[in-house]
Structure formats: C-alpha cells, structure tokens
N, C-alpha and C positions, 0 to 999 in steps of 0.2 A: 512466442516464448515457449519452447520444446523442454527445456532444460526444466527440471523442477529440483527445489531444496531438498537433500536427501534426509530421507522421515528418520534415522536414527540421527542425524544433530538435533535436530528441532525437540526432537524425544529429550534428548541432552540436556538441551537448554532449558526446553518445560520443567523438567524434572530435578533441577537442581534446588529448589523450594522444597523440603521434602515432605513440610505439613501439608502441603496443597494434595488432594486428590485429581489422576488427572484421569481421562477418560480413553477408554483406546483409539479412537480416531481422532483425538483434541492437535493432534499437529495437523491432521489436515485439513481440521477445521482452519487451523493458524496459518496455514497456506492457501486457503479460500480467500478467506479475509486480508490475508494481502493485495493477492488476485483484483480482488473488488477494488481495495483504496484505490491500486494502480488504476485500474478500466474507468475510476473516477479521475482522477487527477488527469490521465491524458483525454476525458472529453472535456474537462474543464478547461484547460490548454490548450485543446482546440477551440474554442468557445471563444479564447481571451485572444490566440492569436489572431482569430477570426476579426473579430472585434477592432483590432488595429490596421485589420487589409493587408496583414501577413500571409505569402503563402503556405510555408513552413513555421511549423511552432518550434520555437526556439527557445535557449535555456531562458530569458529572462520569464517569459511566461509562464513556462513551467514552475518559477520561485517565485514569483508573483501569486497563483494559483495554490502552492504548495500554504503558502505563508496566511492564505485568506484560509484554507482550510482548517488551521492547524489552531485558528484565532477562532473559528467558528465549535471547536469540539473541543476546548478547555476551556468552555463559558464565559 
C-alpha cells in the first residue's frame, strides 16, 4: 500500500466539527489507525481462510471476519 490519503482531506474531514480541538498530527494518527484495522482484519482473514483449507482469502472471509469484528467493538 504506496499510496497514502492525502493529509489535507483528512484535515477536511477532522475539521468540519469545529468545537472539537484537533492536534497537528491527529490525521496521521487517523491514518495509523486505519493502517492497524486493516494489518488486523487481513491476519484475521487469513486466519479464517486458513481455518477452511483455503489457499487464498477470499471475500467471504474477509465479511465474515469484518462482521465478527465490528460485533466485538460496539459491545
């Protein structure tokens, strides 16, 4: 992944809340923090592919994985 989200959207986006304080490097913390979900979700994916004697992880896995996540971090 070469390509990264260029810091004046993300600034954009932060920033349209305009009571929030935001900090000078808060987009790239926001781009970290993506980083991480993803490097999670695709060993989890590989994990579940695995798991079925898949060689390749394929989209079901991936929404399988995505969905067990998403169910684990809104309690």
């Amino acid at each position: 992944m070469s390509k990264k989200a260029p810091r004046a959207a993300l600034k954009l986006h932060m920033k349209k809340n305009t009571n929030i304080r935001i900090g000078k490097n808060a987009d790239l913390m926001a781009q970290l923090n993506l980083l991480v979900v993803l490097h999670r979700l695709a060993e989890e994916s590989r994990v579940k592919a695995f798991e079925e004697k898949s060689a390749t992880i394929k989209v079901h896995h991936v929404r399988a994985v995505a969905k067990k996540l998403l169910k684990s971090t809104r309690g």
